[in-house]
C-alpha positions in Angstrom: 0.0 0.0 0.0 2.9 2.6 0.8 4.6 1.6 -2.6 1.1 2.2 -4.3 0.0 5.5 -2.0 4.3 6.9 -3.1 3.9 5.6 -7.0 0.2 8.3 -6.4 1.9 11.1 -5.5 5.4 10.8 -7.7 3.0 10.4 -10.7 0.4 13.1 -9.7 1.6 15.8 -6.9 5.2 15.8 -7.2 7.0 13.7 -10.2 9.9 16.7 -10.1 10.7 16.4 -6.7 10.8 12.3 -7.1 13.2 12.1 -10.3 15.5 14.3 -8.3 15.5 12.2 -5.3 16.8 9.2 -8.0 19.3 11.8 -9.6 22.8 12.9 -8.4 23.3 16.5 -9.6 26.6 18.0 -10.2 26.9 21.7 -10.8 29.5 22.4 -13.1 30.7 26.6 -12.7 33.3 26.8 -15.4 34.8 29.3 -18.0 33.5 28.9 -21.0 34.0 32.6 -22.4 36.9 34.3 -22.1 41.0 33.8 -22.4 40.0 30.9 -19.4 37.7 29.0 -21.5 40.2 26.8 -23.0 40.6 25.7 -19.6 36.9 26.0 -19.0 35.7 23.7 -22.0 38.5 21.1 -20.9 37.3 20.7 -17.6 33.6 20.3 -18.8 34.5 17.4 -21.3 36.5 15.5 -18.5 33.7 16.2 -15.9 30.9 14.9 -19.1 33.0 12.2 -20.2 33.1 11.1 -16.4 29.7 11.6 -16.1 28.8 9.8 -19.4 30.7 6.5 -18.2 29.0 6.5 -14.7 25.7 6.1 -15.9 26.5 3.8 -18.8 27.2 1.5 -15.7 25.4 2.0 -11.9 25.4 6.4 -11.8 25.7 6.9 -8.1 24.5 4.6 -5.2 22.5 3.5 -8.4 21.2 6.8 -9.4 21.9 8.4 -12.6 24.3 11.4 -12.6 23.4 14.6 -14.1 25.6 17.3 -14.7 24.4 21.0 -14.9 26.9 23.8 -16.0 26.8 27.9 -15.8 29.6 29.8 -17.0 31.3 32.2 -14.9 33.0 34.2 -17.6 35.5 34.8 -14.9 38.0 37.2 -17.0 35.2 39.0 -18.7 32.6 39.7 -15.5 33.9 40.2 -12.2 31.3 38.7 -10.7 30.7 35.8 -13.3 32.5 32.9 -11.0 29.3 34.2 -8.0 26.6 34.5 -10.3 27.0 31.1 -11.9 27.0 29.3 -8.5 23.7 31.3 -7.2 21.8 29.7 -10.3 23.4 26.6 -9.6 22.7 26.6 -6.0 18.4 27.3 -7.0 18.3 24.3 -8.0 17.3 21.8 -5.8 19.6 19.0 -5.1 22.4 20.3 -6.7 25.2 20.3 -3.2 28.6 19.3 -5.1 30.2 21.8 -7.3 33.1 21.5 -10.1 35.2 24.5 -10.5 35.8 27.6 -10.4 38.2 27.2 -13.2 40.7 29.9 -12.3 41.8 31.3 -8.8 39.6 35.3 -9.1 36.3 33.3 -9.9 37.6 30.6 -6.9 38.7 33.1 -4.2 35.6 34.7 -4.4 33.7 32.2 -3.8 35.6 31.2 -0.3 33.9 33.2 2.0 30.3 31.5 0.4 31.2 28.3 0.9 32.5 28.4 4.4 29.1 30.3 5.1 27.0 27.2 3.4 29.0 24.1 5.1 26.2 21.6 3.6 27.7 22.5 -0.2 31.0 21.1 -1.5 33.3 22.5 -3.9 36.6 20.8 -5.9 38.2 22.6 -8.5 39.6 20.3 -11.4 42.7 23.4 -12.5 42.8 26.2 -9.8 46.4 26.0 -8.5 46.7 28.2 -5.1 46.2 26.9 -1.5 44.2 29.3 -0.7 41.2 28.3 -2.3 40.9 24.3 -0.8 42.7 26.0 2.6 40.0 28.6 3.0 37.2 26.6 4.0 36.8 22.5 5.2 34.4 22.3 2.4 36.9 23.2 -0.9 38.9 20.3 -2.5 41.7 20.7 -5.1 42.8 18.4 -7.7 45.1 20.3 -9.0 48.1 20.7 -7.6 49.7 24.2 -6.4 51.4 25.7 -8.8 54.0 28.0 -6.8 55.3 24.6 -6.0 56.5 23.7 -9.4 57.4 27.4 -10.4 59.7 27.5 -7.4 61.3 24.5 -9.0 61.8 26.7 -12.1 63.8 29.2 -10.2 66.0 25.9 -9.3 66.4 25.0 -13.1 66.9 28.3 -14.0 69.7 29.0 -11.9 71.3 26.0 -12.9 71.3 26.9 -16.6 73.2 30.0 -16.0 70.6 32.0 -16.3 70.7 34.8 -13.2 68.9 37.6 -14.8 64.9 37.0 -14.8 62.2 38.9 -16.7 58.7 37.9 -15.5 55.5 38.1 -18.0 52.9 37.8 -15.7 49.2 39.4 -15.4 46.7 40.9 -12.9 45.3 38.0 -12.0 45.9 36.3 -8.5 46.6 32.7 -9.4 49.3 34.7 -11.9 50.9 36.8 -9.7 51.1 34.2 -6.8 53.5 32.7 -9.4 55.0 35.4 -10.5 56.2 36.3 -6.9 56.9 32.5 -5.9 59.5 32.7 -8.6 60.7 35.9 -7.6 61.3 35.1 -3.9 63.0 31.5 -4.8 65.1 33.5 -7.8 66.3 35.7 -5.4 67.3 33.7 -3.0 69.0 31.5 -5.1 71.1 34.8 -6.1 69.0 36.0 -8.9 67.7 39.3 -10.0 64.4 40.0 -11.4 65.6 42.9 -13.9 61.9 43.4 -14.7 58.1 42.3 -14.3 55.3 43.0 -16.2 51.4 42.7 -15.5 48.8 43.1 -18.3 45.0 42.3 -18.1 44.2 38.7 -18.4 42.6 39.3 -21.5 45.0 41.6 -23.6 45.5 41.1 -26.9 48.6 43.4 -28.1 51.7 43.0 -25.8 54.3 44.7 -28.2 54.8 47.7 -26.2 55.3 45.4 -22.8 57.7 42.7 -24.4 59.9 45.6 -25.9 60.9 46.7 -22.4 61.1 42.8 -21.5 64.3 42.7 -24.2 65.5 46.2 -23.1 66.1 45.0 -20.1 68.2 42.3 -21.5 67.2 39.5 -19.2 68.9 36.2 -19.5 65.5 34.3 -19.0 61.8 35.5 -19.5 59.2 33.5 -17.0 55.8 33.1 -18.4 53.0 33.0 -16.0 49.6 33.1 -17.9 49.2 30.8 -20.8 47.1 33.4 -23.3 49.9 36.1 -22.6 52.9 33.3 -23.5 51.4 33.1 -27.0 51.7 36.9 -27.7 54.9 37.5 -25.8 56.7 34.5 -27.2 55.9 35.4 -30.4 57.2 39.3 -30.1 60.1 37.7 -28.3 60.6 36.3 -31.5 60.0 39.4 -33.6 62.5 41.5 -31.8 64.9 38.6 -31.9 65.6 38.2 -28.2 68.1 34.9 -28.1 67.9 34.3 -24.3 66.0 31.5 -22.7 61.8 30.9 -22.2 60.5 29.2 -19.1 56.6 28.5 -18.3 54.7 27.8 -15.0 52.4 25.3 -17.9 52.3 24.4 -20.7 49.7 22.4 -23.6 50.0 20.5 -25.8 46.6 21.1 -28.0 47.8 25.2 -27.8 51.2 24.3 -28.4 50.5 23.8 -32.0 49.3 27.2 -32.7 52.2 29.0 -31.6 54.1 28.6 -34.7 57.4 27.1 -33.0 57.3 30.2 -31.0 58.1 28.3 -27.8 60.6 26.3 -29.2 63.0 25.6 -26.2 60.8 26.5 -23.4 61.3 25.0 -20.1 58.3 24.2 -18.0 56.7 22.1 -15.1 54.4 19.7 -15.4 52.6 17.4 -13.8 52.2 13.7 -14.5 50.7 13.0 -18.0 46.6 12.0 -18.8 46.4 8.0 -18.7 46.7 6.5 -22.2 43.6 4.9 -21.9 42.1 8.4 -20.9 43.3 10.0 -23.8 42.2 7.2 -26.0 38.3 7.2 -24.5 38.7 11.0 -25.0 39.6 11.2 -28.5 37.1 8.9 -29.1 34.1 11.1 -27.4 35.8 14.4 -29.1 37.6 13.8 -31.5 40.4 15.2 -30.3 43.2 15.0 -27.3 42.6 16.2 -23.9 43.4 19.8 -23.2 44.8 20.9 -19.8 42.3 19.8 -16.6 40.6 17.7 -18.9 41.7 14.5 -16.9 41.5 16.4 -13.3 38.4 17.0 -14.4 37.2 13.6 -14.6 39.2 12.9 -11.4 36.7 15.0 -10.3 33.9 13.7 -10.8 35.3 10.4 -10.0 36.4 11.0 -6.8 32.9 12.5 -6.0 31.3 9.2 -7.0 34.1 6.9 -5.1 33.4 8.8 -2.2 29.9 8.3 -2.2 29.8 4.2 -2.7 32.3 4.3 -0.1 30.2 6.3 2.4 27.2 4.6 1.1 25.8 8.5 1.2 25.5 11.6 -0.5 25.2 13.1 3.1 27.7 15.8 3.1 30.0 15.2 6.4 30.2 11.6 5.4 30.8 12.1 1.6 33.9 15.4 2.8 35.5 13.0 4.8 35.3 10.0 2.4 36.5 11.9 -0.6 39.7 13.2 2.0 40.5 9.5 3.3 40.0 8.6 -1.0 42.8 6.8 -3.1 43.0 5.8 -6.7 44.8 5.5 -9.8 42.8 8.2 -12.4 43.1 9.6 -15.4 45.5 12.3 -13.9 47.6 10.2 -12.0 47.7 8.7 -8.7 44.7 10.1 -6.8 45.6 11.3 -2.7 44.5 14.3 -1.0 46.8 16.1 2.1 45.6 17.3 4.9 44.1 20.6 3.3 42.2 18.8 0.7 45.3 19.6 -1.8 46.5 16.8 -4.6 49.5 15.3 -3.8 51.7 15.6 -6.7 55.6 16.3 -7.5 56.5 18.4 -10.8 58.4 17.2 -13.8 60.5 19.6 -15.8 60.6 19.5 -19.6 61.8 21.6 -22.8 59.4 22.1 -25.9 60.7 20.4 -29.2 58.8 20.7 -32.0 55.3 20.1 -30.9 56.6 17.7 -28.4 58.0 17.7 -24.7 61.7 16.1 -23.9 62.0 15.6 -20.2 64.5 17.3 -18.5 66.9 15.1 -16.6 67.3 15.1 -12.8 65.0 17.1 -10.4 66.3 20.5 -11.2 66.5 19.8 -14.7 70.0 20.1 -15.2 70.7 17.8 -18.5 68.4 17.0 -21.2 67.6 13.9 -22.5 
């Protein structure tokens, strides 16, 4: 009689409210518009393909996983990263987030989610500490970048090179780099003969990267992939000879710099899973863009977490997805004490439309 008197009332009085109790909704707040939406639309095809694989098996705890995604247009509108997670958060049952994809649509969402303890946050590509550090609620599978750029100092220094120009921009997740370098240059007995900041979203860099070669710096740091396109290619123009070196780098933009980079050193983290990159290709046709695999991570972690706690509840499913470990698409999946990926960098030089690893730790001989 119950089943029959529930089957009434899903079918007549509420059939919206009982799908959603048999649905697992992920909100999905990336960059889709903007310099950040290659990293935006990456992120969304991991977290889909993720998504697309769970149901085509058990979903959930047996429910089918939908994902719903806003754009926070985070270079473009100040307050994109905010206005895509209050739509997302109308909607009922959606209590686990993906993104922000970039650290100023992350960091301004901090002081919301330590306010709304019940909602859970894990950014697939925002590399600062203080996003997953600023409330027990915010994961972060990807790893913190100031790590590997303070590696780069190390290389740097060990090529010869002791005079640094930085190509940064005004953008937090940029300039945490940009000084991370700086202080680790330094002290290493560098000098940082000059820095420059653009917008995120600047398109002519001319008048900038001829001071960068006045300055006649033996290395020029890139911290913003969209500005290391334009700068390496004025670099290139005004024939500056010294050496390139890149907090990241990718491989899909890599092609469209014209051999620009040629000889950049960067970090990197461990490489997408072979079979990831094959089920990827196959879904779009092309390879995996940076975050792409974190992405999925993402979403997987979410969904390990859950059959482990056997709930959706969110203390359980926080400290489930902390305690979590796993081999996934983006390497070997275990979270610190701060909700941080544990990860060490790599070094490498561009070659061609390749990488060649960069022997030793600090990258002193190539391979």
């Amino acid at each position: 009689m119950k089943r029959i008197v529930g089957f009434l009332v899903c079918a007549f009085l509420a059939p919206g409210l009982c799908r959603a109790e048999n649905e697992v909704k992920i909100g999905a707040m990336l960059c889709l518009t903007g310099v950040c939406a290659p990293t935006g639309t990456a992120s969304l095809r991991g977290a889909e393909l993720a998504v697309s694989e769970l149901n085509a098996k058990n979903g959930i705890l047996g429910r089918k996983v939908l994902l719903r995604v806003q754009d926070t247009r985070e270079v473009e509108v100040a307050s994109g990263a905010m206005t895509a997670f209050n739509n997302l958060a109308l909607e009922p049952g959606v209590a686990v987030f993906i993104g922000p994809t970039w650290s100023n649509g992350g960091m301004s969402l901090v002081p919301v989610f330590r306010k709304r303890p019940e909602l859970i946050a894990i950014s697939p590509s925002l590399g600062v500490a203080d996003f997953n550090e600023g409330s027990p609620n915010l994961f972060n599978l990807w790893p913190h970048d100031d790590i590997s750029t303070r590696g780069l100092a190390t290389v740097a220094m060990h090529k010869g090179w002791k005079r640094a120009a930085i190509v940064s921009a005004q953008d937090s997740w940029a300039t945490t780099q940009a000084q991370a370098f700086a202080e680790e240059f330094k002290k290493l007995g560098g000098e940082i003969v000059i820095t420059i900041e653009p917008l995120p979203g600047a398109s002519d860099l001319r008048t900038e990267i001829f001071k960068v070669v006045e300055a006649k710096p033996d290395v020029v740091l890139f911290t913003l992939w969209p500005h290391m396109k334009l700068a390496a290619k004025e670099l290139r123009q005004l024939k500056y000879a010294g050496g390139l070196m890149a907090v990241q780098m990718d491989k899909v933009g890599l092609a469209t710099t014209n051999g620009a980079l040629e000889g950049t050193v960067f970090a990197q983290f461990p490489e997408s899973d072979p079979s990831f990159v094959q089920r990827f290709v196959q879904k779009y046709g092309e390879s995996p863009a940076l975050s792409a695999d974190t992405s999925y991570d993402t979403v997987m972690l979410v969904a390990r977490a859950a059959e482990s706690a056997g709930t959706l509840a969110p203390d359980q499913l926080k400290a489930a997805m902390s305690k979590a470990e796993f081999q996934g698409a983006s390497g070997w999946i275990s979270l610190d004490a701060v909700r941080a990926i544990k990860r060490k960098p790599e070094f490498f030089v561009v070659r061609g439309e390749t990488f060649a690893r960069l022997d030793g730790e600090v990258g002193s001989n190539e391979k």
